[in-house]
Backbone as a chain_set.jsonl record, in Angstrom:
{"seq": "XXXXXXXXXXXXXXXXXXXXXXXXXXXXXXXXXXXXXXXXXXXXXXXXXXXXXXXXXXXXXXXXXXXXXXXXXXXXX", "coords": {"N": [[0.848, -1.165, 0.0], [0.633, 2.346, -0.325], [1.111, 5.502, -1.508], [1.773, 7.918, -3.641], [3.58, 11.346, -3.514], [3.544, 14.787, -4.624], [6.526, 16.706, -3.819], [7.018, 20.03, -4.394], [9.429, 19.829, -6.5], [9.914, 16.832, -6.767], [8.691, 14.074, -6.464], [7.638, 11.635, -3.799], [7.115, 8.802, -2.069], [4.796, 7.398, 0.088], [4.248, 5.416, 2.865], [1.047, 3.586, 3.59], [-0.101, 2.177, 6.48], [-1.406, -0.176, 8.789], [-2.843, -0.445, 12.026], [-2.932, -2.783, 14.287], [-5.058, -3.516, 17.177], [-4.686, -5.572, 20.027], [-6.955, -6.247, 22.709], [-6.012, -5.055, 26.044], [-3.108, -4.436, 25.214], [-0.121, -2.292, 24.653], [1.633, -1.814, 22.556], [0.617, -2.185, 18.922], [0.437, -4.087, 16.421], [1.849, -3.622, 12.969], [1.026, -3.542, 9.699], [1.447, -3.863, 6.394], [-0.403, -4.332, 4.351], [-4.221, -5.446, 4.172], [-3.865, -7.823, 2.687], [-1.627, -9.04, 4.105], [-2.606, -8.662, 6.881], [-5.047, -10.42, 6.749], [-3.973, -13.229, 6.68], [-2.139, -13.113, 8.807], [-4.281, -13.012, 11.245], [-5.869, -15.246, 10.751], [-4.003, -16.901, 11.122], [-2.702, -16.755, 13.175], [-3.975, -15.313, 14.882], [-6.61, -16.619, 14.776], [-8.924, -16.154, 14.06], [-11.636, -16.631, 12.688], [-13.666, -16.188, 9.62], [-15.526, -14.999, 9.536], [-15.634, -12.933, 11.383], [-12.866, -11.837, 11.099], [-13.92, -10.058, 8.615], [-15.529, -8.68, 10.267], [-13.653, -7.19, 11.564], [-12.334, -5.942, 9.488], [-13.952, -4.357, 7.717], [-16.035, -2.651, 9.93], [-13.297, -1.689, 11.742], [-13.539, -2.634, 14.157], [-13.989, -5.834, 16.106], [-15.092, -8.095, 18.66], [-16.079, -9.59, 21.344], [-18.973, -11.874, 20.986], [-17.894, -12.722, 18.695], [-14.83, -13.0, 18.87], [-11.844, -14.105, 20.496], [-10.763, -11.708, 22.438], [-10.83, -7.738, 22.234], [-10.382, -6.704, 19.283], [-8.808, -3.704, 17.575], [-8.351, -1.969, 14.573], [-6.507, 0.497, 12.988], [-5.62, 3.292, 11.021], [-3.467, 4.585, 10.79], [-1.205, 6.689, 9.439], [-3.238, 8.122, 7.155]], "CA": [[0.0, 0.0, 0.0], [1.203, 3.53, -0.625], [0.498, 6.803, -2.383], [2.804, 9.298, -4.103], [3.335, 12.975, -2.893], [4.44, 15.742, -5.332], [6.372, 17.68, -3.082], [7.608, 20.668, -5.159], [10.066, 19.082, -7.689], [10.107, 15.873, -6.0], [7.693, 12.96, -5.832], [7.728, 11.01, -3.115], [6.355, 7.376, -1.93], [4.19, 7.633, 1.206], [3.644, 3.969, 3.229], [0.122, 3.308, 4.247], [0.271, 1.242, 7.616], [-2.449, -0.521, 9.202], [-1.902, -0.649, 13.191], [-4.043, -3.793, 14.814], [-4.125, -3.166, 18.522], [-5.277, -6.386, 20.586], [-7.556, -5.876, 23.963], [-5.218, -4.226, 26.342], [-1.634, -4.832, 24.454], [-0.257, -1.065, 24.257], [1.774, -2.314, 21.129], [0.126, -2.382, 17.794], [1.349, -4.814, 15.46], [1.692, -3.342, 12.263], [0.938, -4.205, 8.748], [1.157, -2.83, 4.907], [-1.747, -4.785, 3.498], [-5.158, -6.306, 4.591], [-3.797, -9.338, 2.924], [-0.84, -9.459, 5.678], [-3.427, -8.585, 8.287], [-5.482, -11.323, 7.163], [-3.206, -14.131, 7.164], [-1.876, -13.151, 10.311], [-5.379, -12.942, 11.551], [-6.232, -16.34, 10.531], [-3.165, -18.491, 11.205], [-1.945, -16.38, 14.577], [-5.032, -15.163, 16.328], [-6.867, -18.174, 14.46], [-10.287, -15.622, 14.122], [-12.738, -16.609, 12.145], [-13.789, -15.665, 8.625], [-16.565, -13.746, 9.939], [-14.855, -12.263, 12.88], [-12.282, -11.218, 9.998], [-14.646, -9.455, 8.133], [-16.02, -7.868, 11.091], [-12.661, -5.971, 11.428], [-12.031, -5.021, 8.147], [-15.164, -3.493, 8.044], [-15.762, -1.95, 10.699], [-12.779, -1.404, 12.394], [-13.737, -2.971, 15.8], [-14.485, -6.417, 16.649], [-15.404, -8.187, 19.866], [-16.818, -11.297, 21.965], [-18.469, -13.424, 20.841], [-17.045, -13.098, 17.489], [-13.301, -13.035, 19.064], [-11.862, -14.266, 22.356], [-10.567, -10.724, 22.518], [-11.615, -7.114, 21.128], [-9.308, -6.127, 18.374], [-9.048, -2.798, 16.928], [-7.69, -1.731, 13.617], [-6.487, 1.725, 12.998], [-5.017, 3.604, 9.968], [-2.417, 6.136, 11.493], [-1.071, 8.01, 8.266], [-4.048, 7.761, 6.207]], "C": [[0.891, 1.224, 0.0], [0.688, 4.608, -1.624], [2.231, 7.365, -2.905], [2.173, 10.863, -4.011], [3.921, 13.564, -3.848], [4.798, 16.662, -4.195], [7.469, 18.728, -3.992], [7.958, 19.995, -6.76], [10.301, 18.243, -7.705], [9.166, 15.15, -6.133], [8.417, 11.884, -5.263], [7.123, 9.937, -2.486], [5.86, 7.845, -0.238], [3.466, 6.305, 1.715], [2.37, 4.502, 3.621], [0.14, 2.344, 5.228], [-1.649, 1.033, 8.319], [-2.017, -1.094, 10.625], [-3.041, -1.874, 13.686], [-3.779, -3.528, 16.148], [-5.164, -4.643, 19.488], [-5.618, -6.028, 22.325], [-6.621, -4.574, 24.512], [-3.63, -3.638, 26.274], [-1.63, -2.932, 23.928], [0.882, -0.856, 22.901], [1.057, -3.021, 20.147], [1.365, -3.364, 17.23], [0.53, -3.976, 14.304], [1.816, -3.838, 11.204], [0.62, -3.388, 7.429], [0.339, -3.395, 3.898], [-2.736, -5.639, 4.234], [-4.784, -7.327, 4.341], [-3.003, -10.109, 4.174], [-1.585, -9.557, 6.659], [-4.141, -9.789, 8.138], [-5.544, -12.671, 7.791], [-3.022, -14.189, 8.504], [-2.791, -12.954, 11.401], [-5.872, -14.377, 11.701], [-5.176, -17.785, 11.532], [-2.675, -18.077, 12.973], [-2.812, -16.457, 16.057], [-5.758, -15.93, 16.015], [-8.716, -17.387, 14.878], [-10.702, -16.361, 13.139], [-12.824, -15.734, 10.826], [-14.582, -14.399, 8.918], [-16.169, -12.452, 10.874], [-13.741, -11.283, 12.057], [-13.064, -9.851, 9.288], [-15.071, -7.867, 9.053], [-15.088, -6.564, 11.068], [-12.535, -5.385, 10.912], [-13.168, -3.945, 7.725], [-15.683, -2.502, 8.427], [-14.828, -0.779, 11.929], [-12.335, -1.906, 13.72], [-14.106, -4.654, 15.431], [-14.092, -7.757, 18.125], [-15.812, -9.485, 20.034], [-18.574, -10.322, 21.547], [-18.1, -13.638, 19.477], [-15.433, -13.355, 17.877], [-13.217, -13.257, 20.445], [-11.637, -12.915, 22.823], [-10.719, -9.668, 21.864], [-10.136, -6.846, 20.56], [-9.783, -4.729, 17.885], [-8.139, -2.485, 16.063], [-7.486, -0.035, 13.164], [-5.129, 2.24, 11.715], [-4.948, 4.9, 10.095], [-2.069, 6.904, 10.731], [-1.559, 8.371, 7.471], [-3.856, 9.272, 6.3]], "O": [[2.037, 1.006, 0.394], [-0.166, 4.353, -2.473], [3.381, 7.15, -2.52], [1.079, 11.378, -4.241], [4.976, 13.018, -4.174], [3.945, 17.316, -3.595], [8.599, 18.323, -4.263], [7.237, 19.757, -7.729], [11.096, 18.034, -8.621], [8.241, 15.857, -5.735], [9.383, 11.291, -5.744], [6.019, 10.416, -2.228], [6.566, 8.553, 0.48], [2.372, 5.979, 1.254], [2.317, 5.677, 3.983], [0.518, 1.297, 4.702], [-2.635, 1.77, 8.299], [-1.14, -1.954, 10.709], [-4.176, -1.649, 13.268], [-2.625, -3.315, 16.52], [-6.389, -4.524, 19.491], [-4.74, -5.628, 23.089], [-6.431, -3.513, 23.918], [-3.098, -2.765, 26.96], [-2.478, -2.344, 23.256], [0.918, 0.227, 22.319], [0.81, -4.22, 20.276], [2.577, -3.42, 17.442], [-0.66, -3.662, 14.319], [2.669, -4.725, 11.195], [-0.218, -2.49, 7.347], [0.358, -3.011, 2.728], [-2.273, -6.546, 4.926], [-4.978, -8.194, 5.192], [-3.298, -11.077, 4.874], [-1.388, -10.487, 7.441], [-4.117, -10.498, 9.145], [-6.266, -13.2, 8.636], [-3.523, -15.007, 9.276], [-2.302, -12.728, 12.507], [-6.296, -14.7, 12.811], [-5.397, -18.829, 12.145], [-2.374, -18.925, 13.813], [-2.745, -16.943, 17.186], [-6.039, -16.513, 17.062], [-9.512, -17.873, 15.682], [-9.733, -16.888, 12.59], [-12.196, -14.675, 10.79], [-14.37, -13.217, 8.645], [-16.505, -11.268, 10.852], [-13.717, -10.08, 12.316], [-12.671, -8.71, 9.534], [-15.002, -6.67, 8.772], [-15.389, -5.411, 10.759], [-12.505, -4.196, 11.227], [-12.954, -2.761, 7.465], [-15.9, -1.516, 7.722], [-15.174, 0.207, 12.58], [-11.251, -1.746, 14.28], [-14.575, -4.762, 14.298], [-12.959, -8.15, 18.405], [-15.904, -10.347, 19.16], [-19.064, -9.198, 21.655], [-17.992, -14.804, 19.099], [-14.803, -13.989, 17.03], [-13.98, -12.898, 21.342], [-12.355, -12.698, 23.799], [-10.827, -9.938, 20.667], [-9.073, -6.795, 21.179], [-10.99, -4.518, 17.769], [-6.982, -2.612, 16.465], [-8.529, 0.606, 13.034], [-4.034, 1.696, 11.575], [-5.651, 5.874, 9.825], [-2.434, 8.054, 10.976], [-0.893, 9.037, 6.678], [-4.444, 10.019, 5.518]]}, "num_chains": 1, "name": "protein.A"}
């Protein structure tokens, strides 16, 4: 994920980051594509398709879709 910036005479690449932040964990794990997030969604925290969804989605999800709430947040957007 990424954009380009004209800055002046310059263009420049600009990451897009996607921060996941689990319950009370005050480190985000971060990630540069939904597909990374999903994988590591699936095989790590071992959510659910639906429960998946939920996130991407919304942003938020919670019990009883997840043992724990997750939140997803997109810091340099």
């Amino acid at each position: 994920m990424g954009g380009t910036v004209n800055l002046g005479d310059t263009m420049q690449t600009r990451a897009y980051w996607l921060d996941l932040h689990i319950q009370n964990d005050l480190h985000p794990r971060r990630f540069d594509a939904l597909d990374t997030l999903r994988v590591y969604l699936r095989r790590v925290e071992r959510l659910s398709d639906e429960a998946i969804a939920e996130l991407t989605q919304t942003g938020v999800v919670a019990p009883p879709l997840s043992r724990l709430v997750y939140r997803l947040e997109r810091p340099f957007q």
